[in-house]
C-alpha positions in Angstrom: 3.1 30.9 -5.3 -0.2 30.1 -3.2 -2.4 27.6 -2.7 -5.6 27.8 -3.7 -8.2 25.4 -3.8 -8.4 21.7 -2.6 -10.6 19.3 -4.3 -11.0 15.0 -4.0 -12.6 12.9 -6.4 -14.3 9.8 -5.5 -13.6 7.6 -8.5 -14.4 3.9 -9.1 -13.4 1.6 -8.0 -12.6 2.7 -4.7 -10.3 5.0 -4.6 -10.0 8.9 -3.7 -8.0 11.4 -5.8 -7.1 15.1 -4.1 -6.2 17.9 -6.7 -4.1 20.9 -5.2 -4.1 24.0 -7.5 -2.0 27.1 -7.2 -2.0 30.9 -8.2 0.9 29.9 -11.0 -1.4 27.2 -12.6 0.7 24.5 -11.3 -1.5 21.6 -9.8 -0.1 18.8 -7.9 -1.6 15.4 -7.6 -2.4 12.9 -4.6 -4.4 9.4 -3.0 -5.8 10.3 0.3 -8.4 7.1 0.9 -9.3 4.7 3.4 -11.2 1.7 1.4 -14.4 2.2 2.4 -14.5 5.5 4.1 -13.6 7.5 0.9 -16.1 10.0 1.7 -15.2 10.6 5.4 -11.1 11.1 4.2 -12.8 13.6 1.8 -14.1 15.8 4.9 -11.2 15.5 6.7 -9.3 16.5 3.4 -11.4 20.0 3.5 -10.9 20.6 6.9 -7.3 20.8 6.6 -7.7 22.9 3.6 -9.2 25.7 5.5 -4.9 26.2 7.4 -3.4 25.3 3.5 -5.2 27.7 1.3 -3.3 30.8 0.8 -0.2 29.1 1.7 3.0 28.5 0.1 3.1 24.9 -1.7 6.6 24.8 -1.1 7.1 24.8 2.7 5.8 20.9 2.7 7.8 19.7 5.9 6.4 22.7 7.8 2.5 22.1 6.7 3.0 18.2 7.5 4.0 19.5 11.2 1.5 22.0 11.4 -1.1 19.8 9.9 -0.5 16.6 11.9 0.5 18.1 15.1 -2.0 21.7 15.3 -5.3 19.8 15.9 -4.2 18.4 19.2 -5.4 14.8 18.5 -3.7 13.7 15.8 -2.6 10.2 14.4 -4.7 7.3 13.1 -6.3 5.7 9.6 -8.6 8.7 8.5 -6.5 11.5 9.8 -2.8 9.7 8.4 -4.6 9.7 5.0 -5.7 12.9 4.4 -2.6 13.9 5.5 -1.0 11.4 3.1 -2.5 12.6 0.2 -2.0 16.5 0.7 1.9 15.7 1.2 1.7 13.3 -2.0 0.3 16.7 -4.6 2.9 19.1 -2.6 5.7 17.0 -3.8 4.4 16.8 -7.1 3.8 20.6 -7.0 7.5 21.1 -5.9 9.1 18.6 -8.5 6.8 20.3 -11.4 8.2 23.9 -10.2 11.7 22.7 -10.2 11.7 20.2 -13.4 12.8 17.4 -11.6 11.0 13.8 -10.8 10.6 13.8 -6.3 13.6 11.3 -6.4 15.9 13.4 -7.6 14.4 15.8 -4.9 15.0 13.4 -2.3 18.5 12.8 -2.9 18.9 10.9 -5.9 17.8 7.1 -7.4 20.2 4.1 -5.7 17.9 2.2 -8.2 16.3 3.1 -11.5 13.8 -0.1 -11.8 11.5 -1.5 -9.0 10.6 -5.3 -8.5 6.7 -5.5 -8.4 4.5 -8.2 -7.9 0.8 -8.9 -8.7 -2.2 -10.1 -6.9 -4.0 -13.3 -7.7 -6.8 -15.6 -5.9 -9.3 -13.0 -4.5 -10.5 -12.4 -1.2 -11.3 -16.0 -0.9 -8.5 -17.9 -2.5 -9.7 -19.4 -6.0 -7.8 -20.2 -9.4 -4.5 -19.4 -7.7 -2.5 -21.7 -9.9 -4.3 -20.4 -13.6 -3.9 -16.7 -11.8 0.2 -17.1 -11.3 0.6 -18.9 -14.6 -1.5 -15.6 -16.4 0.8 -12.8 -14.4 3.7 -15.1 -15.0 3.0 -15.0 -18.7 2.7 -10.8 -18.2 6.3 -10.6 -17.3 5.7 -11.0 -13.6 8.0 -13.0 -11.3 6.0 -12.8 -8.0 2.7 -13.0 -6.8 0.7 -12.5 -3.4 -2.4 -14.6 -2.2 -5.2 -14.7 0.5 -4.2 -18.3 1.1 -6.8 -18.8 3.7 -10.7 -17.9 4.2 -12.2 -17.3 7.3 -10.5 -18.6 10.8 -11.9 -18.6 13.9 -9.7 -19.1 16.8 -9.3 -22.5 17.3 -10.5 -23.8 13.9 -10.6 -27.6 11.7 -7.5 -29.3 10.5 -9.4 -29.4 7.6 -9.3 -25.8 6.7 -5.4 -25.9 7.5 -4.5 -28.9 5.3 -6.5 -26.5 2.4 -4.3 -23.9 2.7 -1.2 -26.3 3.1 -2.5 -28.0 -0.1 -3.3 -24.2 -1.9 0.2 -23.0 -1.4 2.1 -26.4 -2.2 0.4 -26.6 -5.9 1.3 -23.0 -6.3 5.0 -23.5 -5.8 4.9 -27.5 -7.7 3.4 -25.5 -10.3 5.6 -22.6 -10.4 8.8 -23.7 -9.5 11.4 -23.1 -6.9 12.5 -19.1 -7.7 9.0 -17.8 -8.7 8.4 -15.5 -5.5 5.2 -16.3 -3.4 3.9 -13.7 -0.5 1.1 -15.5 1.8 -1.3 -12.9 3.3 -3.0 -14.0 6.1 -4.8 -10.6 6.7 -5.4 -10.4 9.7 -7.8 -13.3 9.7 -5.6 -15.5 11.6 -5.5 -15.5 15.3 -2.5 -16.3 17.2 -3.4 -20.1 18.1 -3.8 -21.0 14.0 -1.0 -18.4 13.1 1.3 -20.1 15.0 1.0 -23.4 13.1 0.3 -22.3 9.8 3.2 -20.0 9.8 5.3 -23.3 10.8 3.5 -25.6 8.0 3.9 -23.4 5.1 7.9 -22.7 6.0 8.2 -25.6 3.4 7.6 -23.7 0.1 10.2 -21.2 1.1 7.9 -18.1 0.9 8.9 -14.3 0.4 7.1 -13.3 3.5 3.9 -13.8 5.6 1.9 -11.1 5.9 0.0 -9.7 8.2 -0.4 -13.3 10.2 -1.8 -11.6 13.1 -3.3 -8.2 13.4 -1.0 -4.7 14.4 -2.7 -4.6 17.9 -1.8 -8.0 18.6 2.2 -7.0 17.5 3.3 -9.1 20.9 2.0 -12.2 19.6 5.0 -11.6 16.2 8.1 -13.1 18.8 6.1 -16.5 19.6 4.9 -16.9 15.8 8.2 -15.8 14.7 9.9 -19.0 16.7 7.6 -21.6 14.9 8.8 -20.0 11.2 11.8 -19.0 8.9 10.0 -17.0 6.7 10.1 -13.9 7.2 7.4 -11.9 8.8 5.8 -8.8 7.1 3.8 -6.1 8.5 2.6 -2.3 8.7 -0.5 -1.7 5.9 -2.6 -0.7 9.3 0.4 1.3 11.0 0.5 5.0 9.9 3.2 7.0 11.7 6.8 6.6 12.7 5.7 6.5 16.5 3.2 3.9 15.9 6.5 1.6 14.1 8.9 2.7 16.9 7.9 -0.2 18.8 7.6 -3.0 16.2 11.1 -1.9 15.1 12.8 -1.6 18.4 11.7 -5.2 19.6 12.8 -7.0 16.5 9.2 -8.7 16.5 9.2 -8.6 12.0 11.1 -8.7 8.6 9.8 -6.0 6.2 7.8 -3.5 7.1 4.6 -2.6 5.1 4.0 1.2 5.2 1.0 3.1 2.6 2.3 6.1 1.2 -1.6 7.0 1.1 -2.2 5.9 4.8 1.1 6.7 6.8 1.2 10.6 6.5 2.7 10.9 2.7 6.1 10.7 0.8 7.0 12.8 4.0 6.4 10.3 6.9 6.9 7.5 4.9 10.5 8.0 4.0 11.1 8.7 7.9 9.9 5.0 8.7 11.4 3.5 6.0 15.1 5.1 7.5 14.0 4.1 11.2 13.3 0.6 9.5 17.0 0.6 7.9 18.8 1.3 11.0 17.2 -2.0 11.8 18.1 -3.8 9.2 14.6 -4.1 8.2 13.0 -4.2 4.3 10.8 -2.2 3.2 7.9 -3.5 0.7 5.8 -0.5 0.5 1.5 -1.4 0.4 -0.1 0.1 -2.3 -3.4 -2.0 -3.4 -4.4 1.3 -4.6 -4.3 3.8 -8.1 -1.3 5.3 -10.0 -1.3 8.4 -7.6 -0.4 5.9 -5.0 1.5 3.7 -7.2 3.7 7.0 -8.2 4.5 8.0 -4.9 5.5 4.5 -3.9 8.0 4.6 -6.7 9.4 7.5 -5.9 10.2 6.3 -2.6 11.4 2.8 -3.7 13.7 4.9 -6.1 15.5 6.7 -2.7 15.4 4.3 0.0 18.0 1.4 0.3 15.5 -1.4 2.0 12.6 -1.1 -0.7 12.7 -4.9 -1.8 9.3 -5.3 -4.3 6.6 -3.3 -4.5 3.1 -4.1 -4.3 0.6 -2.8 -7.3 -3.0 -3.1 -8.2 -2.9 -4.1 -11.8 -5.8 -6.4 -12.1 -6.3 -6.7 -8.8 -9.3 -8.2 -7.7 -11.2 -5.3 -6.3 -10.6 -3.3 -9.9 -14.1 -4.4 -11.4 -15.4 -0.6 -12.1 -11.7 0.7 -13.0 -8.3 0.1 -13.0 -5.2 1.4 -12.5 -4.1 2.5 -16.2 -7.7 4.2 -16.4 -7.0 7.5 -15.1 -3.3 8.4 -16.5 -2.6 9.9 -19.7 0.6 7.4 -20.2 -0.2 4.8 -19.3 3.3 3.3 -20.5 4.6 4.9 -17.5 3.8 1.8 -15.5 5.0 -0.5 -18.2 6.5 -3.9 -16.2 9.3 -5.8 -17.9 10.5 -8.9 -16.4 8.9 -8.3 -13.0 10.2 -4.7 -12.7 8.7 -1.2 -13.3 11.2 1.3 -14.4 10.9 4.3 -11.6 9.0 7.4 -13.3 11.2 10.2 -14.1 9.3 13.1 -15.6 9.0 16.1 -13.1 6.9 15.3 -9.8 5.4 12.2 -9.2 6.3 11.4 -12.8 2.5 10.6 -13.9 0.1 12.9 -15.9 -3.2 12.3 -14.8 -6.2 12.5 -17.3 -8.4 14.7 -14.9 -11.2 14.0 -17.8 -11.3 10.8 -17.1 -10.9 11.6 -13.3 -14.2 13.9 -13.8 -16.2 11.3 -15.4 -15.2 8.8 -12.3 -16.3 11.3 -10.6 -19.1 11.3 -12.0 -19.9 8.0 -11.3 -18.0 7.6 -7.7 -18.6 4.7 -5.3 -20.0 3.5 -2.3 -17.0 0.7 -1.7 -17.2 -1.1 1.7 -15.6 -4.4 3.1 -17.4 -7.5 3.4 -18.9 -8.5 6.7 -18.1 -12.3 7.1 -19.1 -14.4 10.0 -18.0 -18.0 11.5 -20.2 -20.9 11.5 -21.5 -19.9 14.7 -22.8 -16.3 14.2 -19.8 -14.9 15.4 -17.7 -12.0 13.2 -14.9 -12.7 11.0 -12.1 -11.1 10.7 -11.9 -10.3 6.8 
């Protein structure tokens, strides 16, 4: 069997699809995207199709070496993603081949269900409690929030106290045992990280996430001292080399890898090990489609530190599409009392409705971030 053509698909909202076709008619599935540089992953995505075509599907830790390691500089968001979503349709090639679900593949399920939580609030928190009160009512028994807007460096008690106040009527409403996942985004700096991360340890959170940027990992010990909750981190990480450090100083909790940014079901399954010799969790991103959401599962299924799952059900950037839209079952991602059974049909264990891929195609997208700034001109982080 040979590979033969590579193609993406810039669908709405603002995602990328990859389809991998083969002499034997077998086609495997995958997400390579960066949000908001869909079209540059896409390039990158036919470069490395030029080595892949004509080769054999099946050889997939071989390619990933050849594909991350051949072009001399290697590494990093765009090139982690292509290669991400390349690994992502070999595995589903291999598992349709051989009649069995990538799990299986990888060893076998230690777990046949997946807890999952959903997204509420928005990029600038609003509605929280009517948000967790409508997922709640969906079966869902955790949530994650952008508690806090904009934050410069040294910012008001004022905008503290409405995050303090945003996340207490959460859990009053809510209760003590519904799960609650702050994201601070990045958006924090060290000076306000440190004591929000301390003001919120009240409401007994899940995890913070992200309360200070990957490049600024050193800043994790000092926050870590002014909170018990645990720390969570890794969306913006993308190889195993790039966690060895975060892992080997202790500085978080769970780590946070993207199966569609850190190199594939491959890579990913190599971090999430290096994170269990730690004695780390896993709680894999994936604010992304069902490609994505598949090859999360998959993983979850195989790895012992897989803790809850992120998904973009409703999420807040799914205005032009969601992530039921482009699957032909979309009862594959049923959720039942906060879990999502882990998809065992050959492959990823999704059949995707390339029609309705085509006509997204059709449509595509020009998604980019907001550009926020502080009161004074200056850029915020988002």
């Amino acid at each position: 069997m040979k590979i033969t053509r590579l193609t993406t698909f810039v669908v709405p909202p603002r995602w990328l699809f990859l389809k991998v076709e083969t002499d034997a008619g077998v086609t495997g599935w995958g997400e390579p995207v960066v949000e908001g540089r869909a079209e540059t992953v896409a390039a990158l995505v036919a470069e490395l199709a030029d080595y892949l075509v004509g080769k054999d599907p099946a050889a997939i830790e071989d390619h990933w070496t050849v594909l991350y390691r051949g072009g001399f500089y290697r590494g990093g968001a765009l090139h982690m993603s292509a290669l991400a979503g390349i690994d992502q349709a070999l595995w589903d090639i291999k598992g349709k081949v051989l009649g069995q679900p990538v799990h299986v593949l990888l060893g076998g399920p230690v777990r046949r269900r997946m807890r999952v939580y959903s997204w509420i609030g928005g990029d600038r928190p609003d509605a929280i409690v009517a948000g967790a009160k409508a997922v709640a009512a969906n079966g869902f028994t955790a949530v994650k929030m952008l508690a806090t807007e904009e934050l410069h460096y040294l910012d008001s008690n004022a905008k503290l106290d409405a995050v303090i106040a945003r996340v207490g009527a959460l859990r009053g409403a809510m209760g003590p045992d519904f799960g609650i996942a702050v994201d601070f985004h990045g958006r924090v700096h060290r000076p306000m990280a440190k004591v929000l991360a301390k003001e919120l340890d009240p409401f007994k959170l899940m995890f913070i996430e992200e309360p200070v940027l990957s490049e600024h990992a050193e800043a994790l010990r000092d926050i870590a001292n002014h909170t018990a909750t645990p720390i969570a981190l890794g969306e913006r990480l993308f190889s195993r080399w790039d966690f060895k450090k975060i892992l080997s100083d202790g500085l978080v909790d769970i780590i946070q890898p993207d199966p569609s940014h850190a190199g594939g079901i491959t890579e990913t399954r190599k971090i999430a090990a290096m994170a269990e010799a730690y004695d780390v969790a896993l709680a894999l991103h994936c604010p992304l489609g069902p490609i994505a959401l598949a090859a999360c599962l998959q993983l979850d299924a195989v790895c012992h530190n897989a803790v809850i799952q992120e998904q973009s059900l409703g999420i807040h950037y799914n205005t032009a599409g969601d992530l039921l839209d482009y699957v032909s079952d979309p009862s594959v991602f049923a959720y039942a009392d906060g879990y999502a059974t882990i998809p065992d049909k050959p492959g990823l264990g999704i059949a995707v409705n390339e029609d309705a891929v085509r006509r997204g195609a059709a449509i595509g997208h020009r998604w980019r971030p907001p550009v926020w700034r502080h009161e004074d001109g200056s850029f915020a982080e988002w």
